[in-house]
N, C-alpha and C positions, 0 to 999 in steps of 0.2 A: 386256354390251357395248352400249355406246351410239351407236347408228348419226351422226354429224356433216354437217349441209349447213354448208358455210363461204362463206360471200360476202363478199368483199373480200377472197381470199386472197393476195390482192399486195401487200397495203398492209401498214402498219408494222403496225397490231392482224393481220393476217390472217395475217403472218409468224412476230409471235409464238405464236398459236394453234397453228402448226402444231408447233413445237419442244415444245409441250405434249402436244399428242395425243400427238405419235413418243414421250415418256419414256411414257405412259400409253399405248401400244397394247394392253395385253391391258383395258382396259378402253372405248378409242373407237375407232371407224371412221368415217374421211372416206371418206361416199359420194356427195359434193359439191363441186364448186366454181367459184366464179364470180368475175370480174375486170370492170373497167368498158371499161377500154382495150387492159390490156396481155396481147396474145394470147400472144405469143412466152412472156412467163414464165406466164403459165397453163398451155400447154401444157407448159412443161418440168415443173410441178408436177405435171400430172397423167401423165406421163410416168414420175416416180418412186411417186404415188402409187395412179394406179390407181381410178380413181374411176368411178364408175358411170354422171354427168352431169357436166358444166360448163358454165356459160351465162357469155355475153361483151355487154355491151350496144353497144359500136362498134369493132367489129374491123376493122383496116385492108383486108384484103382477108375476107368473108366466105366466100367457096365457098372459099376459099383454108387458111382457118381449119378450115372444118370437114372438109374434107380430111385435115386432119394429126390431128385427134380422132379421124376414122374409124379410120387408120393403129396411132393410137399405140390403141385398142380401146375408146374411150368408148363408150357404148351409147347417153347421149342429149346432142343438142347443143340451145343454146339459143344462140341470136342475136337480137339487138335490142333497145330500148325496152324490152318487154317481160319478157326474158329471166329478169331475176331474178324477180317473178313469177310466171312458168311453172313455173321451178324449183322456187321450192318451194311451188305448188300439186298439182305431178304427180308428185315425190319421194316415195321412203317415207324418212322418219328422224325421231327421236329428239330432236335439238335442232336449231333452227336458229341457227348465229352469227352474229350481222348484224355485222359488221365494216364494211360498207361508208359510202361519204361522201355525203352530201346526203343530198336528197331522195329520190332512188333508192331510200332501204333502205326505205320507208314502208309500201310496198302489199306485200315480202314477209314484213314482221314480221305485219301485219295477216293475211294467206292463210294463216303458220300456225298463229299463234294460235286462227283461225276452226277449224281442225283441231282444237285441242285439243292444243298440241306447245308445247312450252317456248320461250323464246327468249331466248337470251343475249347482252344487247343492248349493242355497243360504239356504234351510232348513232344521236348526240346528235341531230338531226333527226327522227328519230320521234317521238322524247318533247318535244321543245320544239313542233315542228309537228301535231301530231295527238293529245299524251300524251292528252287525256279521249275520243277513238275508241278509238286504245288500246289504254287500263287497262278500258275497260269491256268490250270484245273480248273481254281475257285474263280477265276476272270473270266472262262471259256463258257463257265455252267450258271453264272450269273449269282455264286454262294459267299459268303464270307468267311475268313477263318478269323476265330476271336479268341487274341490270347487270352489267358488262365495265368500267365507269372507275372507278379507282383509290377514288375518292371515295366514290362510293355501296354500292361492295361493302362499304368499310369503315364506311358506317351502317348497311349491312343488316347487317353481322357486329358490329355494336352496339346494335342493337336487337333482335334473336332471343335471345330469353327476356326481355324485358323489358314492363311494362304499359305501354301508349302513353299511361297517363294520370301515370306517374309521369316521364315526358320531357318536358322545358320548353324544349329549343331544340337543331335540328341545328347543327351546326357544319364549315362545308365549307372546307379550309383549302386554302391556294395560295402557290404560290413566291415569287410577285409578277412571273415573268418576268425575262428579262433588261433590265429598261428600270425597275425598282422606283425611285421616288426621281428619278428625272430630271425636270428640266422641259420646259414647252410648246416651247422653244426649241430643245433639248435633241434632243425627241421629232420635233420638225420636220425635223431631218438626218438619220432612221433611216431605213438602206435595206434590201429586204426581207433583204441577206447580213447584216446586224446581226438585222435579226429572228428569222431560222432558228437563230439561236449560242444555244439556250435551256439555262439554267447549269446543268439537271438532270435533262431527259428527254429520251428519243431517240423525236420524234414525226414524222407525217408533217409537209409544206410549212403545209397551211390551220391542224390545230389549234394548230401552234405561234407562228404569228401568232396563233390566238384564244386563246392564253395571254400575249402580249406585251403583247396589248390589256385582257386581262382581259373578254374578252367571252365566254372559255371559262369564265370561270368564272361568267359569267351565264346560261348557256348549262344548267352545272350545277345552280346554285337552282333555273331552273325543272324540271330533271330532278327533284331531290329531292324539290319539291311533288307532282309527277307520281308518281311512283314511291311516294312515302310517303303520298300522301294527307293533305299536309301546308300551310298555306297560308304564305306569303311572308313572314307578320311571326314566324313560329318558327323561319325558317333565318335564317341570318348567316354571315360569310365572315371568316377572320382567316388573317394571312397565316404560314406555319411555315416559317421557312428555309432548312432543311435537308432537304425532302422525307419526313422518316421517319413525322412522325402523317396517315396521308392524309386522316380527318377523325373527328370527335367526336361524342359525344353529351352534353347538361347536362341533369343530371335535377332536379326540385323542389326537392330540397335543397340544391342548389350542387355536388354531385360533378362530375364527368366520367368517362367511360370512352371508351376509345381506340384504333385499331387503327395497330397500328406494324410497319412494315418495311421495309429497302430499298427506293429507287425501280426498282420488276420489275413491268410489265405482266403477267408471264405469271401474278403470285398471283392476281392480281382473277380471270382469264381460267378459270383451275384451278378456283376455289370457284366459279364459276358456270355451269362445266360438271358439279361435285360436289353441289352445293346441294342439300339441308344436309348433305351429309356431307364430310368431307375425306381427302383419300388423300394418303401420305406422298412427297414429292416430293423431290428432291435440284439443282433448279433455281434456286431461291434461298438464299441463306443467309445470313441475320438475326440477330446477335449483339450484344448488347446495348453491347457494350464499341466496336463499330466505330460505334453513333451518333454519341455524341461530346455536346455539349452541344445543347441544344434552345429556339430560340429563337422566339418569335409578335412580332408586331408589329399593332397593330388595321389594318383596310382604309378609308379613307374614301371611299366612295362618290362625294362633290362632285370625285376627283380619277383616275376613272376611270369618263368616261361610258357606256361600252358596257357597264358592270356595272351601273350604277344606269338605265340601257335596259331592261335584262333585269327587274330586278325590278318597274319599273312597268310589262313588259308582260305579266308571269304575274299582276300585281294588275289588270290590266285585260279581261284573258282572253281568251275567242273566238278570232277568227286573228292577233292581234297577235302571239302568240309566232312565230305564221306568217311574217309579216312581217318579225319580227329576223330571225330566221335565213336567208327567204332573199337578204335586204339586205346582209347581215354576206358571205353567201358568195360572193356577185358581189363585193362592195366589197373581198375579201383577196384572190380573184383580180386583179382591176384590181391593188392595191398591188403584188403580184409581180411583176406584169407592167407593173411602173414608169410605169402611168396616172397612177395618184396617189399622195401622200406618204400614212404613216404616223399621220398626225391625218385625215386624209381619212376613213378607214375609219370615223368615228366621224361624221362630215358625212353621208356618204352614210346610214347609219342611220338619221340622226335624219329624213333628209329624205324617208326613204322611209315613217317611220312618219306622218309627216306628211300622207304623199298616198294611203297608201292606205287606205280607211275597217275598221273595225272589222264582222266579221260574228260571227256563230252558231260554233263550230266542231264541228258535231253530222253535218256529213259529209263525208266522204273527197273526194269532188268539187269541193266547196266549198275546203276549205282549199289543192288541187292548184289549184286555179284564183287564189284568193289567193298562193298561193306562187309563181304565173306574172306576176301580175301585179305582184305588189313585185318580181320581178328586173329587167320590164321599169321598172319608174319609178328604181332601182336605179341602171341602165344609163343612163338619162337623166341622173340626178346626174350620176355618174360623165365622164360627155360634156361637162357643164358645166362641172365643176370643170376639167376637162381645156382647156378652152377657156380660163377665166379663165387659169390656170398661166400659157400660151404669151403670152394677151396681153400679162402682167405682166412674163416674159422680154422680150418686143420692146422 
């Protein structure tokens, strides 16, 4: 029985997680959970689930909140800044699932790896903002981090049993989003209810703009380098229509090997609560005959900047990956929130890689304060572009 902390239990990964644990209760126990904002469905979760903590980092009313945990029998509350954190600094469990979005998830994947405890990582922010604190963390403390995105479970599930020296290039494949093909002109009219219609997965608001943009999918190379110990000129992106190959391997000889199946968050989620073993599930169900035909298209880089962002900023290292990511996550907030257009999100990046300089990224302090610093120059973009807009309206 494998005790579960789950953080982000509200969110689209955090929801599917839990329809996972429930088929596999005689093997997991949620003794955890934690929510950014939303109190009301946390507590209903733990409510039915019974969980031993749950940490909230901005709860509308706090004394208010931890009222209804006392009530409903939780034994430890966490509120605050802090909260995740604390969690799972002071929790006993087994794995922890970082489900959660930003920044935020950084410092609890780090507190348990430093434990020596697994961690099953659906967030992309650790690994683009901090992956060489880390990997060396989970190297130093003898833990593993195991991805949760579609993509990388299916390299790591094509790479085990294989010699790292007979692989000559990952292969991270993408839908192309709902916007594949359109032009600049095209992409200038998208408002964020076109953005959110993504033609093949059911994700939350931010990553499915960072798939429309293709900045999730640079988001991903630099995870794969991180994760595989792998540098930027070995990965490559090819786009697969149909969602069924979630990505590849090319080994020296010209072969390929592939991992195929429905688009189901909850497989990646299963094998990397199982890792390496798997347990028979009845949650997905993958039949060869319901693919249907299988189709790739090459990606060119010159025609989606925020992916060709991403890979000169994991070739340039230090906090610049810092930097994308937290430029990218102000700047798809602003779009939502109808500051700016849809080509914006890709101005504000470049402008924010631009002002903020390049450091070390060898401490935790250091990148959190990088990471503070590109939102605010972010934010400034943002302000500006916002200004040109309205002048050009008058």
């Amino acid at each position: 029985m494998k005790r579960i902390l789950l953080q982000g239990s509200t969110g689209s990964i955090g929801l599917s997680s839990l329809s996972v644990i429930a088929e596999q209760r005689e093997y997991f126990r949620i003794v955890g959970l934690s929510a950014g904002h939303r109190g009301d469905e946390l507590l209903e979760q733990a409510s039915r689930i019974r969980p031993e903590s749950i940490a909230i980092l901005r709860p509308r009313d706090s004394d208010h909140f931890q009222l209804r945990a006392s009530e409903l029998g939780v034994k430890r509350v966490y509120v605050g800044e802090q909260a995740f954190q604390q969690q799972a600094e002071d929790e006993q469990y087994d794995v922890l699932l970082n489900a959660v979005m930003g920044s935020a998830g950084v410092r609890p994947t780090i507190s348990a790896l430093t434990r020596g405890i697994n961690v099953a990582l659906a967030n992309k922010e650790t690994l683009v903002a901090a992956g060489e604190i880390v990997m060396k963390c989970a190297r130093d403390h003898g833990a593993a981090v195991l991805p949760i995105d579609s993509e990388h479970s299916a390299l790591q599930q094509c790479i085990v049993g294989e010699r790292r020296a007979d692989v000559r290039k990952l292969w991270l494949t993408t839908s192309g989003g709902p916007f594949w093909g359109k032009s600049n002109d095209e992409l200038a009219r998208v408002t964020p209810r076109d953005a959110l219609a993504h033609p093949t997965w059911a994700m939350g608001p931010k990553i499915t703009i960072d798939s429309a943009t293709m900045f999730n999918k640079g988001l991903e190379v630099i995870e794969a380098c991180r994760l595989f110990d792998w540098s930027a000129e070995k990965v490559d992106v090819v786009r697969q229509r149909e969602s069924v190959i979630h990505s590849m391997i090319e080994f020296v000889d010209g072969s390929f090997k592939a991992q195929l199946s429905v688009p189901d968050m909850r497989l990646p989620i299963l094998y990397a609560l199982t890792f390496p073993d798997r347990l028979a599930s009845s949650l997905v169900e993958s039949r060869p005959g319901i693919f249907g035909a299988l189709h790739f298209d090459e990606v060119n880089q010159i025609d989606h900047p925020c992916l060709r962002m991403a890979f000169q900023a994991i070739a340039d290292g230090g906090t610049t990956p810092a930097v994308l990511s937290a430029a990218d996550e102000v700047a798809v907030h602003a779009f939502l929130d109808e500051e700016i257009g849809f080509l914006n999100i890709a101005e504000v990046i470049a402008e924010t890689l631009s002002n903020v300089p390049r450091q070390p990224a060898t401490e935790l302090d250091t990148v959190m304060q990088v990471d503070a610093h590109a939102r605010r120059v972010a934010r400034e973009a943002i302000v500006s572009l916002a200004g040109k807009s309205k002048k050009v309206t008058c």
